[in-house]
C-alpha positions in Angstrom: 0.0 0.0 0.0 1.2 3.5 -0.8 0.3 6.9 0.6 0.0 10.3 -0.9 -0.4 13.4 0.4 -1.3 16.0 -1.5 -0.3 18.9 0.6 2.3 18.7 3.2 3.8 21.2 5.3 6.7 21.1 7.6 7.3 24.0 9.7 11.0 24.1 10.2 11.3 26.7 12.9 9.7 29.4 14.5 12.3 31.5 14.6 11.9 35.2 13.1 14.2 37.8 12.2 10.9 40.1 11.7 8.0 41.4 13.8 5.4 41.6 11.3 2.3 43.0 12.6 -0.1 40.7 10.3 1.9 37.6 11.2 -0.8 35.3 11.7 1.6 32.7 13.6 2.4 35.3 16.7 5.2 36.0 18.6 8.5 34.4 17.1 9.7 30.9 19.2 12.9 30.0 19.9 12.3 26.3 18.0 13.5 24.7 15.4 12.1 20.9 14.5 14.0 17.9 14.8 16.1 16.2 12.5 14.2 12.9 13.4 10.7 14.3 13.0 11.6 15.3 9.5 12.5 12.3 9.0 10.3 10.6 10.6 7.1 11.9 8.0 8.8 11.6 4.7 9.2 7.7 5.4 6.1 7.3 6.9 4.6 9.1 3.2 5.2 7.4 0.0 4.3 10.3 -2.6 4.0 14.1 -2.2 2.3 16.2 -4.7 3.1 19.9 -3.0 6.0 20.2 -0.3 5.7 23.7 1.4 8.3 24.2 3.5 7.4 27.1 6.1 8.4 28.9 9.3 9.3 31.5 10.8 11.4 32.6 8.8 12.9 29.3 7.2 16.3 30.3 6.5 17.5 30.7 9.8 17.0 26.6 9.7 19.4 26.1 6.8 20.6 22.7 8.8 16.5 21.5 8.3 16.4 22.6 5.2 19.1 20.4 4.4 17.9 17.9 6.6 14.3 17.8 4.0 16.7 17.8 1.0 18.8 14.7 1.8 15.3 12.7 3.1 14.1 12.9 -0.9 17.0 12.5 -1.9 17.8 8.5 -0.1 14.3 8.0 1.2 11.4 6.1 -0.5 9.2 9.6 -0.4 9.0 11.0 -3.9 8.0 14.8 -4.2 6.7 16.2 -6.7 7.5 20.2 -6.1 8.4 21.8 -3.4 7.7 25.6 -2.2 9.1 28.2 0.3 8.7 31.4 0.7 11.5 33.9 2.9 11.3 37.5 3.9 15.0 38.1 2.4 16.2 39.6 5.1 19.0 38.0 6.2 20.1 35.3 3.3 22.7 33.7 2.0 22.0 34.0 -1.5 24.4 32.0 -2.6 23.7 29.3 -0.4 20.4 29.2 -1.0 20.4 29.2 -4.8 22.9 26.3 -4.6 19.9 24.3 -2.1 17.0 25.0 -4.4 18.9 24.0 -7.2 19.6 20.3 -5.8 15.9 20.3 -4.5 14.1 20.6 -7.9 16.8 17.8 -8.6 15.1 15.9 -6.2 11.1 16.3 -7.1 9.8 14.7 -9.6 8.3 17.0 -11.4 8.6 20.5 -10.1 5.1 21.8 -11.4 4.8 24.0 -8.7 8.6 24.2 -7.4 9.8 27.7 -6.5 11.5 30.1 -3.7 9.0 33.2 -3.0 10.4 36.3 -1.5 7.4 38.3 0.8 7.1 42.2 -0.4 4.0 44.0 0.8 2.9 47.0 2.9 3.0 45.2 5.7 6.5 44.7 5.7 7.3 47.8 4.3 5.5 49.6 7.8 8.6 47.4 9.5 11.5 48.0 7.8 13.6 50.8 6.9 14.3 51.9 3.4 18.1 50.1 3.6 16.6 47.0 4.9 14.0 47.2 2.0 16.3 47.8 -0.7 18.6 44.9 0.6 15.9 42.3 0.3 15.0 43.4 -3.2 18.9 43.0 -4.2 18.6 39.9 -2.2 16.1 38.3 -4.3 17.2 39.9 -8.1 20.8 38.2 -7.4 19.0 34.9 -6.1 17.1 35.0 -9.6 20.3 35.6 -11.5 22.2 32.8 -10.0 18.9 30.5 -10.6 18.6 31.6 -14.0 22.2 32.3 -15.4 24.1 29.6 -13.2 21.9 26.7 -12.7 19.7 27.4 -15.9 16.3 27.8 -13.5 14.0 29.9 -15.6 10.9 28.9 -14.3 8.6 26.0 -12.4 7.1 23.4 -15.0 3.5 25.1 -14.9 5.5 28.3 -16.2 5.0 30.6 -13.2 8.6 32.0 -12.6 10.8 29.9 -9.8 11.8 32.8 -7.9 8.2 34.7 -7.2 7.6 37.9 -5.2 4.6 37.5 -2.6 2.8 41.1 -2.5 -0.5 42.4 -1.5 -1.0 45.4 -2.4 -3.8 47.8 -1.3 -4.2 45.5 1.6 -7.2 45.4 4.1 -7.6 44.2 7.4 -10.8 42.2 6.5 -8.3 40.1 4.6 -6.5 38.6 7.6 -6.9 35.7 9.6 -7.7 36.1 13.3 -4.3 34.1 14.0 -1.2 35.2 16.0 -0.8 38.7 16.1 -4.0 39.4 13.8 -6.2 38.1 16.3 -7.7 41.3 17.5 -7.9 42.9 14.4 -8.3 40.4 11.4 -11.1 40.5 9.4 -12.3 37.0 9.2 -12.0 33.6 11.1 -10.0 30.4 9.9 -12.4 27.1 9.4 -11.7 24.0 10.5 -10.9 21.3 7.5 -10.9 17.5 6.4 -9.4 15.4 4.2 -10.8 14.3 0.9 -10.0 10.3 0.7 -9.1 8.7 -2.6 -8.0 5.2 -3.6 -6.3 3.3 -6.5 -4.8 0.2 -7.3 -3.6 0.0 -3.6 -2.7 3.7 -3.3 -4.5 5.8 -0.6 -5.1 9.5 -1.5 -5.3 12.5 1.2 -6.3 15.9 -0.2 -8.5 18.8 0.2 -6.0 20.4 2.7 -2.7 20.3 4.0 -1.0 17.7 6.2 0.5 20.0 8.6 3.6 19.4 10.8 4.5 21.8 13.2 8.2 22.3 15.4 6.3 21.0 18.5 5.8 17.4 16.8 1.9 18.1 16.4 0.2 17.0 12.8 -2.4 19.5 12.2 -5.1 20.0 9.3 -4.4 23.0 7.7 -1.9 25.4 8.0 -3.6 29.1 8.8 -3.0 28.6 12.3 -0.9 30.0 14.8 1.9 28.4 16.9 -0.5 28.6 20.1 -3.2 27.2 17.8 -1.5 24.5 17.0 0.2 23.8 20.3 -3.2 23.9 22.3 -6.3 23.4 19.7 -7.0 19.8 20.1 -10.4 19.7 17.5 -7.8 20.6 15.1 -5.0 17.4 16.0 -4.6 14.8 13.8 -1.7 13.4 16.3 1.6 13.5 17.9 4.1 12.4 15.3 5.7 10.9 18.4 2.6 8.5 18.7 3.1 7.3 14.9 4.9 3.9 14.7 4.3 2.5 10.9 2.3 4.0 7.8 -0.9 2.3 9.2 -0.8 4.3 12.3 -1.2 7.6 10.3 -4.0 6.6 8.0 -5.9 5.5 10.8 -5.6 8.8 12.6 -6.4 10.9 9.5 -9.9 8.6 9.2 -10.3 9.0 13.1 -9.5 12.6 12.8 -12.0 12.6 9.4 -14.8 10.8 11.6 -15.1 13.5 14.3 -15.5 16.6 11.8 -18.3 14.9 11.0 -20.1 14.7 14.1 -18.8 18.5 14.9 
């Protein structure tokens, strides 16, 4: 039997270099997820269709990140694309060009692969102009070394690899009541469950994401915020701690499945 999920998430740390006042995950944590938990999902999965790697800010966890890269790469777990997106603030370009390069080696596919860089008012009300104009060098040199060294143009659906993330002309009606929009955000998060598909011995989760946070928690969805996820139990699919073999996971997706039902 083989298992797919269509959308998985691993939150690699909840470390920030930002204090963004629309984060919907809340105050910044000094965590960073194990090596073993990471390691731990992507053999317990057969086939990913969308890897979204997330944070925090997730390149102040280069060592995870690596960590995700080398569990594709001699693990059973095939991945179709993968997707992160970074403030910029801080980066290694060159680093991380030479990373995402060897991931879309990895996937299977990369439909959907990219790196997105986050540029919108609400990080603009946080930064100064030097910091601003750093991240936007930041991300034009990591899309000349993509392009012009590795040959990276673009992800297969033709959507360009490196991708700025803006909103502009924001509102506050537009934000999750998460984190540190909890006050003022304009609309609530909802609860999901997992579409369940099947063929020729493969089992198919979809519908939402597969979430799995720093503190070991496996979550549907991924709008939430750290104290969300660390305390929301009608939102827990399990403890990735309390996962032994592949058949331990399905069964807690269907459990988890059963009681949205009945909610």
């Amino acid at each position: 039997m083989d298992l797919t999920i269509s959308n998985l998430v691993i939150e690699v740390t909840r470390k920030c270099n930002m204090n963004c006042s629309h984060c919907l995950r809340g105050a910044s944590q000094r965590k960073t997820i194990p090596d073993n938990y990471i390691y731990k999902i992507l053999q317990l999965i057969d086939n990913v269709y969308d890897l979204t790697i997330t944070g925090g800010e997730p390149t102040l966890a280069f060592d995870s990140l690596e960590q995700i890269r080398n569990c594709v790469i001699y693990g059973n777990c095939d991945v179709n694309s993968f997707y992160m997106v970074t403030n910029g603030k801080a980066i290694n370009v060159e680093k991380l060009a030479q990373w995402a390069w060897k991931m879309t080696n990895c996937c299977s596919d990369n439909e959907m692969s990219g790196i997105g860089f986050s540029f919108d008012d609400f990080h603009t009300d946080t930064l100064q102009h030097r910091q601003e104009a750093k991240r936007y060098r930041n991300f034009h040199r990591l899309q000349e070394l993509l392009e012009y060294d590795y040959g990276i143009f673009d992800a297969g659906g033709g959507a360009n690899f490196t991708r700025k993330h803006s909103t502009d002309n924001w509102r506050a009606d537009s934000l999750i009541r998460e984190g540190r929009a909890k006050d003022w955000g304009g609309r609530d998060n909802d609860k999901y469950y997992f579409l369940e598909d099947s063929y020729d011995d493969n089992i198919i989760f979809g519908e939402t994401e597969l979430y799995l946070s720093c503190s070991g928690y496996i979550v549907s969805g991924c709008n939430w915020s750290y104290h969300t996820i660390d305390n929301r139990k009608d939102i827990r699919i399990c403890h990735i701690d309390d996962i032994n073999c592949q058949d331990d996971l399905i069964e807690a997706i269907r459990v988890y499945n059963k009681e949205q039902v009945f909610v």
